[in-house]
Structure formats: structure tokens, C-alpha cells
N, C-alpha and C positions, 0 to 999 in steps of 0.2 A: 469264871474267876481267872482262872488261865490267861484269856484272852485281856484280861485286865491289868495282871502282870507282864504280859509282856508288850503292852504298849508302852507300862509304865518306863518297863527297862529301854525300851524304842525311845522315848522321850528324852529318858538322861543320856542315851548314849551321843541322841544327835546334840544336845545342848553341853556336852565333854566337848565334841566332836567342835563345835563353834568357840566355844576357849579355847581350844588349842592352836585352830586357823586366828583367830584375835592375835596368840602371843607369840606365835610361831610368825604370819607374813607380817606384821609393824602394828604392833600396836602404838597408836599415836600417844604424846602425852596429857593428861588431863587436864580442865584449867586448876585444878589444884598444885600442881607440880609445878613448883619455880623457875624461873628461868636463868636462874644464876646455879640453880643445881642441875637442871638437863636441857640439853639444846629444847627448841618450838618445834623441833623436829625428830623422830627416829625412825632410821634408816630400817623399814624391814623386817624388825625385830629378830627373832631367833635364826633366824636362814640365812642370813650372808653375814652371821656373827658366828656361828657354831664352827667349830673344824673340823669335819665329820668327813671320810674318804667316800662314803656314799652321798652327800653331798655336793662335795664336789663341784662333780657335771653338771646339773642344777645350775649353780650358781655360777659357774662361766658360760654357760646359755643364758640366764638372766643378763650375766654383763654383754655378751656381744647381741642381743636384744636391744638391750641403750643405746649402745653406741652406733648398731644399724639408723634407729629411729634419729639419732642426732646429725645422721650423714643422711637421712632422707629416704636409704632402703627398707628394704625387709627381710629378717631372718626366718625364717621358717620352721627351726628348730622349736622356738617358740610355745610352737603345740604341745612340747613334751610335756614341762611345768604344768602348762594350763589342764591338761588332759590327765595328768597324775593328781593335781589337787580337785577338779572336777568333779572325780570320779565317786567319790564318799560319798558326797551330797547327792550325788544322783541316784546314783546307788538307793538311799537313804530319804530319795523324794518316791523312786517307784515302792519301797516295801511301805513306807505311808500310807499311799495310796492304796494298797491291798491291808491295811489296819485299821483305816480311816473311811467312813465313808460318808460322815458328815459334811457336807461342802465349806463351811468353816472350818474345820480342822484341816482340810486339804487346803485351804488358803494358807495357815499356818506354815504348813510344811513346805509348800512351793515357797515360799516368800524366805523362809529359813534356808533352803535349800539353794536359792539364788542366788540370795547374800553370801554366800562362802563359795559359792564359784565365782561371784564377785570380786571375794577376796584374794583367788586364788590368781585371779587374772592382775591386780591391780598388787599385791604383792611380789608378785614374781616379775610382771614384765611392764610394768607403769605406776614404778614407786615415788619418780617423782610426781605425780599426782595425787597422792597419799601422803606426800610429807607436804606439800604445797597449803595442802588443803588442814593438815592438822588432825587436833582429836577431831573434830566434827565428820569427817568421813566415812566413818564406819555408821556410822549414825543417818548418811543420808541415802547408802548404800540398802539398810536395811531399812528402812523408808521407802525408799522407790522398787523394792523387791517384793517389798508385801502390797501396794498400791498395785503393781504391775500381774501379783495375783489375784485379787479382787477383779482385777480387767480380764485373765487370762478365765477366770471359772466363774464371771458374772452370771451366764446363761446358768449354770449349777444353782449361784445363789437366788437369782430369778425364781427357778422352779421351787427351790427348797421353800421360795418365799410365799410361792401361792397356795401353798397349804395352811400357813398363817394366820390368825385374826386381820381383819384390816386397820386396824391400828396399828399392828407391828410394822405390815407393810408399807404403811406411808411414813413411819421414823424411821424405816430402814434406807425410802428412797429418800428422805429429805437430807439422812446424814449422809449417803453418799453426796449427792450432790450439792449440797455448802460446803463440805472437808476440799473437792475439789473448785468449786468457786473461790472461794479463801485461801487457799492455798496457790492459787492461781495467780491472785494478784497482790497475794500478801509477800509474798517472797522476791525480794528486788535484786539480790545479787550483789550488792555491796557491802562490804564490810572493812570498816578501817584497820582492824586490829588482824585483819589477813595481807600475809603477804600477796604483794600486787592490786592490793584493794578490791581482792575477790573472796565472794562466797560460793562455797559448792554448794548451796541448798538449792538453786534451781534448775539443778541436774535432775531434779525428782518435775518439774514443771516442762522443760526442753525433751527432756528422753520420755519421762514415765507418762506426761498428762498429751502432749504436741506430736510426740512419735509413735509411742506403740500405742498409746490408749487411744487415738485416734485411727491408726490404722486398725486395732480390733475392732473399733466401734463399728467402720462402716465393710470390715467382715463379717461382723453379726450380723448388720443388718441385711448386707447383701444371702446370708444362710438362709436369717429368717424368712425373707420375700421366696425363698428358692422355696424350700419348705411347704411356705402355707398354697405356691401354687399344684406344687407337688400332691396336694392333700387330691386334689380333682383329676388323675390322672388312674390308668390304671397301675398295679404294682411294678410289672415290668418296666413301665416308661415311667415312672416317679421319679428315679434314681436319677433319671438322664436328663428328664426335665426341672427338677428341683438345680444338678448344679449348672442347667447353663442360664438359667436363668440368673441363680446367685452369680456368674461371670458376669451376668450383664448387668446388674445393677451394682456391681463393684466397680467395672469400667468406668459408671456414669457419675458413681459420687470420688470417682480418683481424686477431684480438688479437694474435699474435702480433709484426707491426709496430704498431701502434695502441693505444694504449691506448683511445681513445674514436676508432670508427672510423664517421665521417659517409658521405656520397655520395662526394664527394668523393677521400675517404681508400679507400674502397671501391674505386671508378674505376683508381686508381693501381695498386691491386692484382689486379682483374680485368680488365681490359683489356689490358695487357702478357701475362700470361698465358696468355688466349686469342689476343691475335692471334702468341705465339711458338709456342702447340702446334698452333693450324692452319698457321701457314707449313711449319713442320718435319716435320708428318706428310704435307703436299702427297707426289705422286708424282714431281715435275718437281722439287724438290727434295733433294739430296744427303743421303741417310738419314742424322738425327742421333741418336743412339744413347740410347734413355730413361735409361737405368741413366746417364748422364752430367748430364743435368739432377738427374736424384734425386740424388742422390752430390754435387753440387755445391750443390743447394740444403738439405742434408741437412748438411754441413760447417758452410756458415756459420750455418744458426741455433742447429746443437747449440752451435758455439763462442763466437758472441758471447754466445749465452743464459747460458753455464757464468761467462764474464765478469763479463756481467748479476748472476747468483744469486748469487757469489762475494764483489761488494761489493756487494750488500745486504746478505750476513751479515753482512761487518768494521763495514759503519755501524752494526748495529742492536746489536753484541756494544759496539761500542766506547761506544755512547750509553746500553744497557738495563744494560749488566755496570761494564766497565771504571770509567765517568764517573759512573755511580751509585751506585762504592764510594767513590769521591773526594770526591763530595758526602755522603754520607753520614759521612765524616772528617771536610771541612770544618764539619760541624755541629755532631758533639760537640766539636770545637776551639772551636766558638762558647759551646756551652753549658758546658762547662768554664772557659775563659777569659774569657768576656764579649765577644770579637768575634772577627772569622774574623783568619787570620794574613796575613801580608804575603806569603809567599811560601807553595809546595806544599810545599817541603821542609819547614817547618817543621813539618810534620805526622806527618815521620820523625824516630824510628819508634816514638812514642807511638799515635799513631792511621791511620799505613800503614808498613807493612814499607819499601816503596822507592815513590815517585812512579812510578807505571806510564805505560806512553807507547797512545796507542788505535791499534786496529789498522785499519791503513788499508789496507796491502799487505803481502805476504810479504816485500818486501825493508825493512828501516828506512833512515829519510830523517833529513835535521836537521830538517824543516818540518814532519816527521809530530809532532807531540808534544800534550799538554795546553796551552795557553794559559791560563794566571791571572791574571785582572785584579782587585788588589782597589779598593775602592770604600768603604771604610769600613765603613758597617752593611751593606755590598754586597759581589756579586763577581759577574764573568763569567767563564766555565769553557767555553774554547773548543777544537775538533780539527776538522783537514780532512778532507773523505771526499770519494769521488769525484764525478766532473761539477761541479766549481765550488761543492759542496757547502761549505759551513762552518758546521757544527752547533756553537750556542752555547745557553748554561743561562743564567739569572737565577735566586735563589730568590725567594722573596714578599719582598715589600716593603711594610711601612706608611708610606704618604707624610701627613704632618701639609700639612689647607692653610687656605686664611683663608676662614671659610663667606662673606665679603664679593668673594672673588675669584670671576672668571666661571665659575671650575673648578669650583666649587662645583654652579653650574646643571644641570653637566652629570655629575653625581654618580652620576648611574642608569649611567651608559654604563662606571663601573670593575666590576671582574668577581664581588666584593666589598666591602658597605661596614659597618664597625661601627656597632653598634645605636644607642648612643644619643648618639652623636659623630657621624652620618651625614653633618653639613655640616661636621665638622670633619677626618675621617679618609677614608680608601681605602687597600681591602690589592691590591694586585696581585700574582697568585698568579705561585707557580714555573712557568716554561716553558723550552721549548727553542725554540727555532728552525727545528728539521728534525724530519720524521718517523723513523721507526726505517730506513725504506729511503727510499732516493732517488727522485726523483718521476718517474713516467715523462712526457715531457713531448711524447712524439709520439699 
């Protein structure tokens, strides 16, 4: 009973403890909150509003933080903030962990616990990306904290799992993996109604499914391979042989988190992996079970990979198929008519059946659509695709200019120039913007 009380009290203190980091670093405005009564944005909330002499210091490390990053340095002080808000939640992640021994309750608590050093970071020394981004940030913040728990103690839920019915355990793995297939390529990153016509929601697909949950993934698996060879060894040479094996097959799946994988990037992935399959094959340590590392690291890359591969296709159908039959209308519209049209419909249904919309994701959006801007002798032919993508077309263009202007000098540098107007003309050819996939950027 004791022990029930004071989880309880463990529970409210840390969920006090996350209102307070909410109203204390910026809590954002709602969309209920009008915009003729509070800015789209607030600054920070309680901490560089208060006027508190212990505050303070804080808050002139916060500002000369900004203005390092907008002059391109770095302050170092820095740490102070981040290291004082940190510290709660950390704090408040290891007493969990010795109250909790549930593996889902430990998700809980990491993912809470991540979020408010989130906060503390994105509060204190990168509030312009918290106001940028609006109410929705806190929101994608603890989304990609609990996702990146579930990554961080998969092998945990693994085990917890095979004690299970085998029913629970295939809706257990099915819903992991369509939350992350769906999420994958449902999330495109555009949003009109943000400034800069950005969304922060695939900050949770870039960092949480592309960066770490891929780097865990082929850490696990690199444990689990250490591991199950480790099991044929004797106990003194387990240890040794479990992590150099996991080095080595960390080494081998590098591409699989990296696209261009340095020392550096190397390091990240074989070192974790070696020193988790020597700890866990040690003898003085509580036998952890190979088939739970494999199985866990075997989840997450099949699934974010399926994520991955899934909007590559929709970018590269929506830009090689879709938007190529559209331009391809657009042009006999041109050559027929003598210029391109004012709008896409007008090209229904002389030269398209219906305005087709590109395929972004399996579910349709308002935002998913073709964008048409015309220009005159011009247009731009714009669709979102995932990670922040925004794949746009230009056709060629003959720009006329004054062989006396400096533009002229620099005539070699257009990508095409006519023969015998060369100081007079430049064609700049049709392009896009994006490649057919998205760029791997880790």
C-alpha cells in the first residue's frame, strides 16, 4: 500500500512538474485564442517576463545565446540553463525507474522526462523555434519523446512481449509498425497557416523515425547478432566475443542509418553496440535474451525503412507521372493558345480529364494538392512531399537582357545561350526543385 502511495505522489509531482516547465518556458497560444487579443506568438512565457534578481543571469545567457547563434558563434554558457532545467526530469526519470518496473510505465516516464528537457532546451536557448512553430510544438515535442522511448526500451517491450498470448503479440507488432508506416508518409510538412509555410510535425519522422530510431535499430541488431554468437562461447570469452562481433556488424549495416557514414558516424554505431553486447553477455549480469535485441532492432528498421521506401515512391510517381502529365497539358495549352492558362482547370477537359491532385499519402489533405502559379510567359507547378519537401517545376525561359548590363558579363554562367544574340539572350532550362526521392540528409 505504501508503495502505491508513493508512486501516486511520484506521478503528480512529475505531471506539477511539466505545468510548470509548459507556463514557465513559452507556453504557445491555443487555436482558441484570437489573434486580435494575443500575438501567434509568445515569447518564452514566464522566464524572460518575470523580474526576478535570481533570474537574472538566466536570462542574459539566454539573450547572448541568440545573438552568438545569429552572428554564427557559439556561447558555451549555454549549458547552465539547459543543465538547471535538465536536471528535474532526470532526476525524476532515474527514481521511476526504481518505482517502475513495468516496461510500459518506463516508456511513460522516459518520453515525459525527455519532453521537459526538451523544453528546457527549446525555452531557454532556441525560442525562436517555439514561437515559429506555435501551439503545435509542444505537442510534437512530446510525440517524438515518447516514439523515441518505445525505440530507446523496445528490447524491454520485446521481452515483456513474449510472455504474452500470441494474439497480443501480433497487435502489439502490427500497431507499432503502421503508427510508424503512416506516420511516415502521412506527414508532409506543409502548412499554410504557419509561418514560412512550415510544419514542425516532421520533426518526429526526420529526428525520431530517420535519425535515432534508425540508428537504434541497427544497434540492436548489431547486440543481438553479438549476443546469440556469444551464447557458443565459453563464459570468459562471451563478453569479448559478443561485443566485437556486434562492432562488426554495426560497421556493416552503417548505410543503413547514414547515408555517407565518416568516423564519426561510424563511432555512434559501433561503440553503443559493442559496449551493450559485452555488458549483457557478461556472466555477473542478468541474462538478456538475443532473440529480444534482434526482434527489437529488426522492428524498427524493417518499419521505418517500409515508411522510408513508401514516400520515396509517392514523391517520385507524384513528380515523374502525375506533374509530368500536367506539364505536359500545360504546353499544348501553350501551343494551341499562344500562352499557358490562368488557372489548372482551364485545361479541363480539353487537355486533362480532371486536375489530378499528387500523391503524398494514402489519406487526402486540403494542402496535398498541385499549386499553379501563373507568370505570364511563365508558371510554377508546385506539391508537398515529405520531410519539409516542396517539389516545384519552372519550364525554360528566354530572358531578353541589355548586352550593356553587367548581366551580360556574366553570360557564360546561364545554362544555355543563343547563337548569335549571345549578349543579347539566355534560355534557362526547365527544372525542378527536388529529386524524384527525398534526400537522405543523415
Amino acid at each position: 500500500m505504501a508503495r502505491v502511495a508513493v508512486r501516486f505522489v511520484y506521478v503528480c509531482a512529475f505531471l506539477a512538474l511539466a505545468v510548470v516547465y509548459y507556463e514557465f518556458l513559452g507556453a504557445a497560444p491555443t487555436p482558441s485564442e484570437k489573434p486580435e487579443t494575443i500575438a501567434w506568438w509568445r515569447p518564452m512565457g514566464l522566464a524572460l517576463q518575470l523580474d526576478s534578481a535570481w533570474l537574472t543571469p538566466l536570462q542574459e545567457i539566454a539573450a547572448s545565446v541568440e545573438q552568438a547563434r545569429h552572428e554564427g558563434g557559439w556561447e558555451p554558457r549555454g549549458a547552465i540553463p539547459l543543465a538547471l532545467t535538465a536536471l528535474p526530469p532526470l532526476l525524476l526519470i532515474a527514481l521511476g525507474f526504481a518505482l517502475f518496473r513495468s516496461a510500459v510505465s518506463r516508456v511513460l516516464v522516459l518520453g515525459l522526462g525527455l519532453t521537459l528537457c526538451a523544453f528546457g532546451y527549446y525555452g531557454w536557448l532556441d525560442p525562436a523555434t517555439w514561437q515559429d512553430y506555435g501551439w503545435r510544438w509542444p505537442a510534437v515535442l512530446l510525440s517524438t519523446s515518447l516514439c523515441l522511448s518505445v525505440f530507446v526500451l523496445s528490447p524491454a517491450l520485446v521481452a515483456a512481449l513474449r510472455s504474452r498470448a500470441a494474439a497480443l503479440q501480433v497487435i502489439a507488432a502490427a500497431v507499432f509498425a503502421l503508427s510508424i508506416y503512416f506516420l511516415s508518409i502521412e506527414i508532409t510538412g506543409t502548412n499554410p497557416t504557419l509561418q514560412w509555410n512550415i510544419s514542425p510535425w516532421p520533426t518526429l519522422t526526420l529526428y525520431g523515425f530517420l535519425l535515432l530510431g534508425l540508428l537504434l535499430g541497427v544497434v540492436y541488431l548489431a547486440t543481438g547478432a553479438g549476443l546469440l554468437v556469444g551464447e557458443f562461447a565459453v563464459w570468459a570469452r562471451r563478453a569479448f566475443l559478443a561485443a566485437a562481433l556486434a562492432a562488426g556488424v554495426a560497421f556493416a549495416l552503417r548505410g543503413v542509418a547514414f547515408a555517407t557514414a565518416g568516423p564519426l558516424q561510424i563511432a555512434v554505431l559501433v561503440v553503443p553496440a559493442a559496449l551493450l553486447a559485452g555488458w549483457a553477455a557478461r556472466r555477473d549480469v542478468p541474462r538478456v535474451p538475443a532473440i529480444s535485441f534482434g526482434v527489437a532492432g529488426l522492428a524498427l528498421v524493417a518499419s521505418i525503412k517500409a515508411g522510408q521506401w513508401q514516400g520515396e515512391y509517392f514523391q517520385a510517381f507524384s513528380r515523374d507521372e502525375i506533374a509530368t502529365n500536367v506539364i505536359a497539358a500545360l504546353e499544348k495549352y501553350r501551343e494551341e493558345r499562344g500562352s499557358y492558362p490562368d488557372e489548372l482547370r482551364n485545361l479541363v477537359p480539353r487537355f486533362l480529364a480532371a486536375v489530378p491532385f499528387p500523391r503524398v499519402g494514402w489519406f487526402d489533405s486540403d494542402d496535398e494538392q498541385l499549386v499553379y502559379t501563373f507568370l505570364g510567359d511563365s508558371f510554377l507547378l508546385e506539391f508537398p512531399s515529405v520531410l519539409w519537401v516542396q517539389c516545384a517545376y519552372s519550364p525554360s525561359y528566354r530572358e531578353t537582357i541589355d548586352a550593356g548590363d553587367d548581366v551580360a558579363a556574366s553570360a557564360e554562367a546561364a545554362t544555355s545561350v543563343s547563337g548569335s544574340a549571345a549578349s543579347e539572350q539566355q534560355v534557362l532550362e526547365a527544372a525542378w526543385t527536388c529529386e524524384s526521392k527525398p534526400p537522405r540528409l543523415w
